[in-house]
N, C-alpha and C positions, 0 to 999 in steps of 0.2 A: 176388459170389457166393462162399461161405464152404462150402469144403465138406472135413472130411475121410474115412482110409481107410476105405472100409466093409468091416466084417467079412461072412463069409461066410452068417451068417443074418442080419443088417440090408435094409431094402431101401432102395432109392436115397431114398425120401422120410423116413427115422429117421437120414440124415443132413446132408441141406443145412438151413441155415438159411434159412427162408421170411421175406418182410416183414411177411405176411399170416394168420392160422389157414386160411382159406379158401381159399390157394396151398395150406397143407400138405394138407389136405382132398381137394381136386383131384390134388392127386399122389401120396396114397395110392390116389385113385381109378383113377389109371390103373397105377400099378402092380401095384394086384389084379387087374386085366386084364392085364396086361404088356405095356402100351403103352408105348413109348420115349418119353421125355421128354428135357427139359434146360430146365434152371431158370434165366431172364435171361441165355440165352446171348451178344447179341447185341444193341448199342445200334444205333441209327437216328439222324442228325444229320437235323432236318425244317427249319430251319432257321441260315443261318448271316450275321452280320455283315459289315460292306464289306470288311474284311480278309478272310474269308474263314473265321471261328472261331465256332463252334459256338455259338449262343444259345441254341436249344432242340432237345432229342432226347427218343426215345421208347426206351423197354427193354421191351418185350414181357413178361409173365411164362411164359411158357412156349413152347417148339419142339416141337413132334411131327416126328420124322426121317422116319419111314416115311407122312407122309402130307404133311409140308413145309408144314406151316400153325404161326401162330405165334396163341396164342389169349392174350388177356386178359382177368385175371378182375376186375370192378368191383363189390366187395356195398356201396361207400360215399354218400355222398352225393349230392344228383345233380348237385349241382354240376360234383364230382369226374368222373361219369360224362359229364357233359356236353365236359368237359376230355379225357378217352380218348378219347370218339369222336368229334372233332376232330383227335385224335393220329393217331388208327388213321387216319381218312380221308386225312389230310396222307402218310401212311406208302405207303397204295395209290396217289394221284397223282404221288410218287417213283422208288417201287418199284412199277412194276403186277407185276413178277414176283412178289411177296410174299403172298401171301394171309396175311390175319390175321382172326378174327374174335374180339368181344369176348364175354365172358358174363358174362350182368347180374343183378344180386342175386336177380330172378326165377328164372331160370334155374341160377344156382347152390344155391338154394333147392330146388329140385324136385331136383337131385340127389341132395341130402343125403336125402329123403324119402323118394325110392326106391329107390337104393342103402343105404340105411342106415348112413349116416355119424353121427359124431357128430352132436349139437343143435348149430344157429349159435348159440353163445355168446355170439358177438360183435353179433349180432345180437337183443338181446334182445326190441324191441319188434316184429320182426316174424313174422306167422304164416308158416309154410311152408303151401307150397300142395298141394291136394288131390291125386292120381296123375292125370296128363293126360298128353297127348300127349309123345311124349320129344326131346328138344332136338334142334335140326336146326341142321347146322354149316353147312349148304349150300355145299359144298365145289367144287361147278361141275366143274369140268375137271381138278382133282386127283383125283377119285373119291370114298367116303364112308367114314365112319369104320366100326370092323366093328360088328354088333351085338353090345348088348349083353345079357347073359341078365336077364330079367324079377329074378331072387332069385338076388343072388351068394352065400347061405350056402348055398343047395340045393346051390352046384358043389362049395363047400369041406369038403361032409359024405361 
């Protein structure tokens, strides 16, 4: 994680370096809400060798503090996504304290649509989907995220 001093009108997402457009995306989003974040805080070892040394881990892309869920965003192949949530699964049978949940190209797709985020650029061939139901983190026993307002320019005018 790469990050320097933020000036006092930058927000926390116009200064870390994301891996991803769609990380930045996501944390512009929550900063318009001023939701706490933190960007790959925190690696996971999900596996380790007879020695005892680390073969494979996982890095979450993102922590939310005030609700203690670690979310990952997958818009890539599905290979790839097939690979996350294997990860995330290995990560809950570790750590069941951890809740993580993933969000999938779908679902980061309907953000941008109705939040009004940039176009997925990165995503050229796919359509964003119509305004439908809004994404459920199903947060169980931690509680739920707050709502969000329908049209974030209404708030900003």
């Amino acid at each position: 994680m790469r990050e320097r001093a933020i000036r006092p009108e930058q927000l926390p997402h116009e200064v870390v370096r994301f891996a991803h457009n769609s990380e930045r995306q996501f944390a512009k989003l929550l900063d318009f809400y001023g939701i706490a974040w933190e960007y790959e805080p925190r690696t996971f070892t999900l596996e380790w060798d007879r020695d005892g040394r680390a073969v494979q881990a996982f890095t979450p892309d993102f922590y939310l503090p005030a609700y203690d869920i670690y979310i990952e965003i997958t818009t890539l192949n599905q290979r790839l996504v097939t690979k996350k949530n294997r990860k995330a699964r290995r990560l809950a049978e570790l750590h069941p304290d951890v809740v993580i949940r993933v969000l999938y190209q779908r679902d980061y797709l309907h953000l941008l649509v109705k939040y009004g985020l940039e176009p997925p650029s990165q995503l050229v061939d796919a359509e964003a989907p119509a305004d439908g139901p809004p994404l459920e983190f199903d947060l169980g026993r931690r509680g739920t995220l707050p709502a969000v307002p329908a049209d974030p320019a209404a708030e900003s005018a």
